[in-house]
Every structure is written in C-alpha cells, then in structure tokens.
N, CA and C of each residue as an Amber inpcrd file, in Angstrom:
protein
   255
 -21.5910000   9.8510000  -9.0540000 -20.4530000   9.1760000  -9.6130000
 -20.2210000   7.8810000  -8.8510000 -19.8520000   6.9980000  -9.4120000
 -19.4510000   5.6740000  -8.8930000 -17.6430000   5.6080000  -8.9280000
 -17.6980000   5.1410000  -8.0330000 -16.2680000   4.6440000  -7.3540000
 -15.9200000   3.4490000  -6.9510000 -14.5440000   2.3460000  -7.7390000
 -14.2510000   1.0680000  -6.8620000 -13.5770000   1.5980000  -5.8680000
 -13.0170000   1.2030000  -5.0940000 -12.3240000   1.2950000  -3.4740000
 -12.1480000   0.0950000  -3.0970000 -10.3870000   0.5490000  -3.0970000
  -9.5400000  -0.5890000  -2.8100000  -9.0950000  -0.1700000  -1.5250000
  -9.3850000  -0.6890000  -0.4790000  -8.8140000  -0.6960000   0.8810000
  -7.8620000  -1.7630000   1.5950000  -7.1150000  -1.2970000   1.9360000
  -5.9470000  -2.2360000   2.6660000  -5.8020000  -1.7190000   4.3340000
  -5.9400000  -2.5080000   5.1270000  -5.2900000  -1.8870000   6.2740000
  -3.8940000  -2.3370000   6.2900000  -3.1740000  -0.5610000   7.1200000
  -1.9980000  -1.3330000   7.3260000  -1.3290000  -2.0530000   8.2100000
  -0.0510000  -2.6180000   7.5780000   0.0480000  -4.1770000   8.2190000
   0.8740000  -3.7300000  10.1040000   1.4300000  -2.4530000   9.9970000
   1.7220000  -2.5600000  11.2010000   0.3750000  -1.8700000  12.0210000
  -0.6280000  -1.6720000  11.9850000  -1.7240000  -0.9950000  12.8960000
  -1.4220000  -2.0620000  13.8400000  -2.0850000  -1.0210000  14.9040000
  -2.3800000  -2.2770000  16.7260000  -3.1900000  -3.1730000  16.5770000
  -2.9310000  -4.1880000  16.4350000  -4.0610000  -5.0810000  16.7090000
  -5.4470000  -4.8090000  17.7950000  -4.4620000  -4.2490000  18.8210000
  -5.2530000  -4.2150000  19.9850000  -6.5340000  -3.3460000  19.9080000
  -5.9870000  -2.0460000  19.3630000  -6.9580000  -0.6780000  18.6790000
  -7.6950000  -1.3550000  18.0170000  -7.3790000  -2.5090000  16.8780000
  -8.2790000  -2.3980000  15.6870000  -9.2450000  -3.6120000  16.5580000
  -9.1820000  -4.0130000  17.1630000 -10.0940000  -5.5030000  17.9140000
 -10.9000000  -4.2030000  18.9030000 -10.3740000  -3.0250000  19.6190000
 -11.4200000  -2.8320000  20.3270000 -12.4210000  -1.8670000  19.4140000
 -12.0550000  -1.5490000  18.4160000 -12.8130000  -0.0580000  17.6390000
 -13.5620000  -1.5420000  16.1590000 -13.5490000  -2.4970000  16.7360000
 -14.3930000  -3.4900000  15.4380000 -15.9490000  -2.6020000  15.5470000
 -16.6340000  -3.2770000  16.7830000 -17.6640000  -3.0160000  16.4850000
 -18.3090000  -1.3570000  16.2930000 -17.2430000  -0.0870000  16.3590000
 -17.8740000   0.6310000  15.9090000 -17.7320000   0.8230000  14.4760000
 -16.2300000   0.4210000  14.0360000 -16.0890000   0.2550000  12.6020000
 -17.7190000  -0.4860000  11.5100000 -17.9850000  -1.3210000  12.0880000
 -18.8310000  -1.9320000  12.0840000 -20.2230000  -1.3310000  11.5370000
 -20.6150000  -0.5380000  12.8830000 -21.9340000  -0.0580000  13.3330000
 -21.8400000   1.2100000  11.9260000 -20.4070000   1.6590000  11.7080000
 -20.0280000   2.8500000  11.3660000 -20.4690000   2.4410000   9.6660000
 -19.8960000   1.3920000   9.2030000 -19.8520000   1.3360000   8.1240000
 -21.5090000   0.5940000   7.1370000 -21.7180000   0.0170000   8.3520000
 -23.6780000  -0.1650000   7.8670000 -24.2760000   1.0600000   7.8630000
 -23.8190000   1.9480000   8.4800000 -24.7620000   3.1850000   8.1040000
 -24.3230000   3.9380000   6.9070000 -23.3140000   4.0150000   6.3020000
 -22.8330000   4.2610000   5.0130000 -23.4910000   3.4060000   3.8370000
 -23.4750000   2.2650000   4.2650000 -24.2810000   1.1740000   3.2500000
 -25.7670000   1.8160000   3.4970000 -26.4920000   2.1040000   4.5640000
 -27.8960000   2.3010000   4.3500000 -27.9320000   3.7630000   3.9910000
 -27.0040000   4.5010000   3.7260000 -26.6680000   5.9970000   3.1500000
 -26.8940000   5.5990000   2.3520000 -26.3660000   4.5350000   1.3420000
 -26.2440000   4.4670000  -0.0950000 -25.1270000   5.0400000  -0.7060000
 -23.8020000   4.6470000   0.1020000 -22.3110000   5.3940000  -0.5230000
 -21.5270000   4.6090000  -0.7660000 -22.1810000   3.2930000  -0.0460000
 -21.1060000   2.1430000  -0.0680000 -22.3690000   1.3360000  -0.5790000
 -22.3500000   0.4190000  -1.6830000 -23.1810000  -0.2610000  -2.3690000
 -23.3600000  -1.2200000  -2.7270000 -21.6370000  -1.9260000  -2.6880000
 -21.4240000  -3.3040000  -3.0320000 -20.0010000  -3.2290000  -1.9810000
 -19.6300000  -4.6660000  -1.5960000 -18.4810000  -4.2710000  -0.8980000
 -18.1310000  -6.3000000  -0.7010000 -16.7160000  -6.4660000  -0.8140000
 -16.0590000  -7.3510000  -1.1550000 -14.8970000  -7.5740000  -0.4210000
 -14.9660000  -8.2260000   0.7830000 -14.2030000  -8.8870000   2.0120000
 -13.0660000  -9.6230000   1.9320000 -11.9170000  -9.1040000   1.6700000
 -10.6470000 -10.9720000   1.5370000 -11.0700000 -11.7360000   2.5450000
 -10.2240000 -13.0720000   2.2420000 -10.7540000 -13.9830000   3.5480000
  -9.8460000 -13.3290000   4.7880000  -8.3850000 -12.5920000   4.5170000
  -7.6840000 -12.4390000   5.6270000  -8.6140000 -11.0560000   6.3800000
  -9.3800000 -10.5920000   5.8450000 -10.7480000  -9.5220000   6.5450000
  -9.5190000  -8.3780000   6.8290000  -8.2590000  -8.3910000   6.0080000
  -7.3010000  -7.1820000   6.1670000  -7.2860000  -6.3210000   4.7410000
  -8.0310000  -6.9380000   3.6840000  -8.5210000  -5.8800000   2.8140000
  -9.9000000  -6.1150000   2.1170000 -10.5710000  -4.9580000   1.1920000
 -12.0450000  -4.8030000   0.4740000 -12.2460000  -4.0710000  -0.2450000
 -13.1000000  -4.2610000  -1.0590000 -13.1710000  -3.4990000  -2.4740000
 -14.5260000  -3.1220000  -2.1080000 -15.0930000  -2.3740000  -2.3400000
 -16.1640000  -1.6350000  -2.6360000 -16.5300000  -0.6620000  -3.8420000
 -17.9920000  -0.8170000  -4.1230000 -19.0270000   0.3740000  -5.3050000
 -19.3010000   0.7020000  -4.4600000 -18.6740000   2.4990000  -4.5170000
 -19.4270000   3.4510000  -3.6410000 -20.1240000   4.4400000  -4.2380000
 -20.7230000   5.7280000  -4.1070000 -21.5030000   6.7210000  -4.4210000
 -21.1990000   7.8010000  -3.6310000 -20.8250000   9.0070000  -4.7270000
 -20.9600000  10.3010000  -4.2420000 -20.6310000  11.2470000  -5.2050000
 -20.6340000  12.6200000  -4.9120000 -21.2270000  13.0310000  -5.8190000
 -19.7970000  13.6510000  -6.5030000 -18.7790000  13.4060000  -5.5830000
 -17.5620000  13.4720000  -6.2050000 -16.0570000  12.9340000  -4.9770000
 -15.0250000  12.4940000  -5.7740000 -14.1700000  12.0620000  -4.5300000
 -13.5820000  12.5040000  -3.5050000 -13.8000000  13.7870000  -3.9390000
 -13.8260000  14.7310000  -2.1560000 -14.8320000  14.1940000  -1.3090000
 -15.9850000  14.3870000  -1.6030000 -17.0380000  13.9430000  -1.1350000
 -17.1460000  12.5190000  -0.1290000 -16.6900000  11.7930000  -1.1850000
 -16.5060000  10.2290000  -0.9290000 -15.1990000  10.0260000   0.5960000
 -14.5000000  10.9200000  -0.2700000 -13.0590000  10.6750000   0.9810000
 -14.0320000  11.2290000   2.8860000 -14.6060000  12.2440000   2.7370000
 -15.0320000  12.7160000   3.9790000 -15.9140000  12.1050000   4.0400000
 -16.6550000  11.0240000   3.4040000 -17.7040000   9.9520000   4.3330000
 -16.1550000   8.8990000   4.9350000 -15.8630000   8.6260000   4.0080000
 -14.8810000   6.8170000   4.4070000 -13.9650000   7.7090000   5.4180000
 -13.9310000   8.9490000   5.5970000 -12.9620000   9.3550000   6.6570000
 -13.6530000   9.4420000   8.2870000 -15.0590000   9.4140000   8.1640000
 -15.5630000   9.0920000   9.7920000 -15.6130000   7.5040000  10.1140000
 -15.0040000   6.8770000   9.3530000 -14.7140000   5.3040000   9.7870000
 -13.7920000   5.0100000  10.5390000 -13.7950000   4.7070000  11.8870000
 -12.7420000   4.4020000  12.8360000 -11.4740000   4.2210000  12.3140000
 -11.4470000   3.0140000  11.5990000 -10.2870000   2.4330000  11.1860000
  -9.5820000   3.2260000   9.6290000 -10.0620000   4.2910000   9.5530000
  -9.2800000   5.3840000   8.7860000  -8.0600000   5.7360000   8.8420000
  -7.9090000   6.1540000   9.8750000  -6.1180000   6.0350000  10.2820000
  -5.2680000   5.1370000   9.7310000  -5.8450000   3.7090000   9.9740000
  -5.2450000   2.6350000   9.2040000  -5.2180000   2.1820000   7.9930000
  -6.0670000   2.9070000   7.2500000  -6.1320000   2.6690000   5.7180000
  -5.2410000   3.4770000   4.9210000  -4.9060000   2.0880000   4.0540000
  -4.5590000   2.5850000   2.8050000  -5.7050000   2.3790000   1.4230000
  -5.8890000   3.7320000   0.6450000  -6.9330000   3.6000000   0.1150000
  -6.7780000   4.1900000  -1.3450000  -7.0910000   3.3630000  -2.1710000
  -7.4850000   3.8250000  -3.8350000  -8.5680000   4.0720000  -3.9950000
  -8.4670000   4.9070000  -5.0250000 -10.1260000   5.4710000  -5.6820000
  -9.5810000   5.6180000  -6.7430000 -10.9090000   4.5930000  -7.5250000
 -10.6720000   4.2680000  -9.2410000 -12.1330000   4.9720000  -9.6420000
 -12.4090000   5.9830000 -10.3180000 -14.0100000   6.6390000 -10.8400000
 -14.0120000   5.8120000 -11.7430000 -15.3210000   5.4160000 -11.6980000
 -15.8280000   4.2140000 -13.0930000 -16.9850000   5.1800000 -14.2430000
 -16.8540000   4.6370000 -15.3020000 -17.7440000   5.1130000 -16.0720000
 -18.8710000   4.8380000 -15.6120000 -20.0350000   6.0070000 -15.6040000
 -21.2070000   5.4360000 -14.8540000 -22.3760000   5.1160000 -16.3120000
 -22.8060000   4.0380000 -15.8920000 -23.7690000   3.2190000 -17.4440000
 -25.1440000   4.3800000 -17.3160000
C-alpha cells in the first residue's frame, strides 16, 4: 500500500534535542529510504515540515517503521492511503 505523509514537527520541541539527535535522524531515515518505505520525500524550506510516498504493507506497519525515527516524539503526523495504480 502506498501512503502520503504529512509530517510537522512540533513547534515547541528543544531545539537543543532536535540539533543534537540531526544526524541520527538522518542516518535513521536513509535507511528507511534504502528499505524502500519511504520513496519520495518533500522538504519545506523552513526543514520543520515533509511530505513523503511511503510503502508498507499496511498503516500499522508504516507507523512502527516512522516510529524508530529519533525525532518521533516530535512529530505530528498524517497518513493519507492512496489508491495504488
């Protein structure tokens, strides 16, 4: 199943937390992309929200990958299931 994902962090998180946990957020979320769960993914310029095409095989599924991402705590997150072509 395909999924958009609308992510927002929220606006009061620590700065401080989210500057030192970047680069595992980071490290964390290229390996999801080379999983193949996250597929397309779409950056604001303020880099405080992103849309993503993800993959799985259902949104339970989906929620317990995007939930070993550091910056989980701080998200606020939609899941829209798309018709898959």
């Amino acid at each position: 199943m395909r999924f958009l994902v609308h992510v927002k962090i929220e606006p009061d998180a620590p700065q401080e937390e989210i500057a030192e946990q970047l680069p595992a957020e980071q490290a964390r979320f290229a390996e999801l992309v080379e999983q193949g769960v996250i597929s397309k993914f779409y950056l604001s310029h303020t880099r405080d929200e992103h849309w993503s095409i993800c993959i799985a095989d259902n949104q339970d599924a989906l929620k317990i990958a995007l939930e070993t991402l550091p910056f989980y705590k701080f998200m606020i997150i939609e899941y829209t299931e798309l018709v898959d072509e």
